[in-house]
N, C-alpha and C positions, 0 to 999 in steps of 0.2 A: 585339250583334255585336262582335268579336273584331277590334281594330287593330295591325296588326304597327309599331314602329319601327326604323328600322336607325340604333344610333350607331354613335358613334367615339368614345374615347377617347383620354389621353394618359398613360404611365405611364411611371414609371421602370424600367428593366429588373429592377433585384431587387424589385419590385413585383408582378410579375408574378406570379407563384404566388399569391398572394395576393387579387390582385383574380379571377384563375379561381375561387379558392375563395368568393368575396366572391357571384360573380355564379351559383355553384352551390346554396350554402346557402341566399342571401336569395331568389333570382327563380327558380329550380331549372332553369338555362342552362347546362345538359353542354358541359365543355372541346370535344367534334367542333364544336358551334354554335359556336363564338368564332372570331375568325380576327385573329391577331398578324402585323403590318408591322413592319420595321424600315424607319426613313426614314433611305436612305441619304444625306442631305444636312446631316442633325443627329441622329445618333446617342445624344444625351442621354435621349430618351424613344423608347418604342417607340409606335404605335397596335395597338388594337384595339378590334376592330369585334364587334357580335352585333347581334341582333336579340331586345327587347321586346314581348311582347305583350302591349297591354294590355285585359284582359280585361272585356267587355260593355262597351266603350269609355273605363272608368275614368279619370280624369284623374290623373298622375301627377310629380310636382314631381320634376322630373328632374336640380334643382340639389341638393336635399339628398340623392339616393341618388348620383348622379353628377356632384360637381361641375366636372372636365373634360370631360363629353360635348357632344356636336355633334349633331345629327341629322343626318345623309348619303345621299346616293343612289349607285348604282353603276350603270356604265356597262361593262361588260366590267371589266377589273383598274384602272379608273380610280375613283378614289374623290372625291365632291365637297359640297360643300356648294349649295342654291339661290341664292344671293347671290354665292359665286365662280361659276355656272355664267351669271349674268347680267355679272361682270366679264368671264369667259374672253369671252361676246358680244360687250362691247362693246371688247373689245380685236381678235376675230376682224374686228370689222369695222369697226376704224378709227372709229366712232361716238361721240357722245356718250348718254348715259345720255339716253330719254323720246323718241330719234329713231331707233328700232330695233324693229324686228318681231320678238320676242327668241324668239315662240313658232315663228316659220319659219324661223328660222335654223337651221340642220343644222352640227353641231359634227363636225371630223374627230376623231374618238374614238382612230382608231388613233394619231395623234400623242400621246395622252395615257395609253395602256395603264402601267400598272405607275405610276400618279402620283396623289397627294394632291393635288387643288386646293385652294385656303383664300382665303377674301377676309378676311386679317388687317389690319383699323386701315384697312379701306377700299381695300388694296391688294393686288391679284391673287399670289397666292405659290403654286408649284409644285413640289412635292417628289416626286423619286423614292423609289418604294416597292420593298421586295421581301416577302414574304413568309415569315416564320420559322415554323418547325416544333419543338416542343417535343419 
């Protein structure tokens, strides 16, 4: 059976072309599939996002093909990682980490549309995102 993963990426903007071509030749992931943010809050790298499939479950060392990627979920235009979705928790709820129901807690998503969550160095970080078109 057939597992999809959605990363994320970090690239320099004249990168860009490059890694489209990177992710068409070696994993055969058509530019429509990829989808490029620019983070309005540090514009040095842009993100981009696609989806892997790995095929009849394959295990795939995802540091030597992509050594900036992430694996990510999406929530509407919010973009997050599992680990920032347990800080945004325990920051939504005033909480310490092991004294929260993290599975019932219901996140207001629209407060987070258009945004990169990241739990960098253990610390909850939030970036606005917009969406660039090639």
């Amino acid at each position: 059976m057939n597992k999809t993963i959605l990363l994320a990426t970090f690239i320099f903007p004249e990168r860009v072309e490059w890694f489209l071509d990177y992710l068409e030749n070696k994993f055969n992931i058509s530019r429509d599939k990829v989808f490029i943010f620019q983070n309005l809050d540090d514009e040095s790298k842009v993100v981009i996002t696609f989806k892997l499939v790995l095929i009849n479950g394959k295990r795939i060392n995802l540091k030597k093909y992509f050594p900036n990627a992430i694996p990510i979920h999406k929530k509407g235009t919010a973009i997050y990682t599992i680990n920032a979705l347990n800080k945004l928790i325990e920051m939504e709820t005033g909480l310490e980490a092991g004294n929260i129901d993290y599975k019932n807690h219901r996140i207001k998503w629209d407060n987070y549309q258009d945004s990169l969550i990241l739990n960098n160095h253990n610390e909850l970080t939030i970036y606005k995102i917009k969406r660039v078109f090639l």
